[in-house]
N, C-alpha and C positions, 0 to 999 in steps of 0.2 A: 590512572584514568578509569572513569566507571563506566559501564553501559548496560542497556538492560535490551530484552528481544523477546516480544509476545509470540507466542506458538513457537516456542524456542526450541521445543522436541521433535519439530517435524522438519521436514526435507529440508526445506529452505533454509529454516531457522537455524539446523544444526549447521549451515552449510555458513551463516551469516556469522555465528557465535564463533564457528574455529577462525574466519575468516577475522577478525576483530580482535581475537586473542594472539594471533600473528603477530597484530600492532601495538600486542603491551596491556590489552584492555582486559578488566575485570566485569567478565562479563554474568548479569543475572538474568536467568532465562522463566519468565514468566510461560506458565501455559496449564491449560486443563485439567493434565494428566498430574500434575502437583498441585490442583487444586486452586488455582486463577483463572477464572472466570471475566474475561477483556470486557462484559458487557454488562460484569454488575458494577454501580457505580461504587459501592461499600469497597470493593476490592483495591479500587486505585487509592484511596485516603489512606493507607500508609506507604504509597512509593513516593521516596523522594528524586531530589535534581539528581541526576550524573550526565557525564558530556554529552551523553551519545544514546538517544532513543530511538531505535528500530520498533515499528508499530507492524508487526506482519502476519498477525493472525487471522486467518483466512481460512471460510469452508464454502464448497460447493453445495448446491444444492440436488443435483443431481437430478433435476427433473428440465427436460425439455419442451414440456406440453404445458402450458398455463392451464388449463383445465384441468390437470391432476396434482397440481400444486397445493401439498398439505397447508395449513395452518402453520402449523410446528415448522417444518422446513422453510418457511416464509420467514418467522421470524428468528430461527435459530439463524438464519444468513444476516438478518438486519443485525442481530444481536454482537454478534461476531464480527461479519467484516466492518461495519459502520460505526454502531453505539461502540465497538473497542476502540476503532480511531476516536474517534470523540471525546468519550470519556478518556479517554488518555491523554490526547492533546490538553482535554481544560485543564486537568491535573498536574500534566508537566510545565502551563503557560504560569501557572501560581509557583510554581516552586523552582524551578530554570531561569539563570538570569543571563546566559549563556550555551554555547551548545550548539547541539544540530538534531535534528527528529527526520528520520524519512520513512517513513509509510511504504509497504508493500501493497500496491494497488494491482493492476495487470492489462494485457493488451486491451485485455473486454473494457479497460475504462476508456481505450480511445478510438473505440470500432463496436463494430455489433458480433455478437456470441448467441445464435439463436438456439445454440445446445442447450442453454441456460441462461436464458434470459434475467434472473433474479439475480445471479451472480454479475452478469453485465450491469447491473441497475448499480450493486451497491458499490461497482468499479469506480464506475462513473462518478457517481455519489464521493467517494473519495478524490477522485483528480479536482473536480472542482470545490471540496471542501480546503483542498491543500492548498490551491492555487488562491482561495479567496481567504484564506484566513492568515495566510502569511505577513503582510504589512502588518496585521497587530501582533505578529509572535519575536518580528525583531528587536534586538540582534540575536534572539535564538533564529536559526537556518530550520524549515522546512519542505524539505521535498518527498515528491513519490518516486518508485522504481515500476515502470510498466512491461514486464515479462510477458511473452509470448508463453504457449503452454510449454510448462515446466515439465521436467522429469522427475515424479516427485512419486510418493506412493496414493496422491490424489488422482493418478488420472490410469491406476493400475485397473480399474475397468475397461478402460479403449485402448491399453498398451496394445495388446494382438491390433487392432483397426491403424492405430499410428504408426507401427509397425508396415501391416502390408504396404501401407500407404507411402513407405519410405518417409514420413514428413517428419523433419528433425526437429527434435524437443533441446528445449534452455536447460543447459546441465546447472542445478541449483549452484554451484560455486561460481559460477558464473553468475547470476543473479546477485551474490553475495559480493561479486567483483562491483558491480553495477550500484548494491548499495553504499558500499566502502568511499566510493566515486563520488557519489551524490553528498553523502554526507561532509564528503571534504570540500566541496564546491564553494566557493563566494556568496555564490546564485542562493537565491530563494524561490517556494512557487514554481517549481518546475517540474516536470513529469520525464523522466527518462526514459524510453524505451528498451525495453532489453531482448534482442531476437538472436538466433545462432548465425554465425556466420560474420556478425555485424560488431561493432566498436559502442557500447550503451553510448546514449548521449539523448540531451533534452530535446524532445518533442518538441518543435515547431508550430502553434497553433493558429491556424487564419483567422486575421482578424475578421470580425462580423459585420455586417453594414452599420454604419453611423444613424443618426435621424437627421436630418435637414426638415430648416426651416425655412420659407421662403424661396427654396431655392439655394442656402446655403448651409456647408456642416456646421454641426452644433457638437460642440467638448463635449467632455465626459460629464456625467451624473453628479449632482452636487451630492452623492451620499455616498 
């Protein structure tokens, strides 16, 4: 069994790649630091199929204040957390005819993060790209894993603050339980939550108001 795992060198990723090779899996670990780039599109045209696509390459932005929000940090975050999901998924939808792909997304995709608003955006930006692109990726399986903040060396800036604060961070093997999880699932389209304390499992989303017409509901969209 093959698999592969974008930002495969950092906290998470090492934490997903040991956790994958427990089950057998030949895992290839795309990322930066080896010169894979999730956001150029040239980079994906020679990955091919294997069972198991982990898309989890992720960076903060590290700014809190929209008004000091560089250019570059703007779109090194789209380039990264979004354009890599994307470019990846079209890449693996051509060449997978089976399978499972699950996206590392995070709490910020299903809540606000006003530490970083920009990272919130492209969270979000991923939970509903997963959730709406899934019906055309089957029988490949798509989900995301939504972690609360991790313990990662990403958030080694406000370690001392998290700390005083007692507030307990997602130990990445954990995470890496959570994608193991998801990727085995039935389920399509779903968003996992992953917080300490708690059992991962898919996010529940309320449905939205309908439209009526006349006074009565009207189905869904013909598109």
């Amino acid at each position: 069994m093959n698999a592969l795992v974008t930002g495969g060198e950092g906290g998470i990723g090492r934490a997903i790649r040991a956790r994958l090779e427990r089950e057998g899996y030949d895992v290839l670990s795309l990322d930066i630091v080896d010169g894979f780039d999730v956001s150029d599109p040239t980079a994906w045209e020679g990955v091919e199929a294997v069972d198991l696509a982990c898309l989890n390459a992720g960076v903060l932005t590290g700014t809190g204040d929209i008004r000091e929000l560089t250019d570059e940090g703007y779109a090194r975050a789209l380039g990264v957390n979004v354009d890599g999901v994307v470019l990846g998924v079209r890449r693996l939808a051509r060449v997978m005819d089976s399978g499972a792909i699950v996206v590392t997304a995070s709490l910020a995709g299903l809540t606000a993060m006003p530490s970083d608003p920009i990272y919130a955006l492209t969270k979000h930006a991923l939970v509903g790209f997963v959730r709406s692109v899934a019906p055309q990726l089957e029988p490949v399986r798509i989900n995301a894993v939504c972690p609360g903040i991790a313990d990662t060396p990403m958030i080694d800036a406000q370690r001392d603050a998290f700390a005083a604060a007692r507030f307990p961070l997602v130990a990445a093997e954990d995470v890496a339980e959570a994608v193991w999880r998801a990727a085995q699932t039935e389920a399509t389209g779903e968003a996992w939550f992953v917080q300490p304390g708690r059992e991962p499992a898919p996010f529940h989303f309320p449905n939205v108001p309908g439209p009526r017409a006349g006074g009565d509901r009207v189905g869904l969209p013909p598109v």
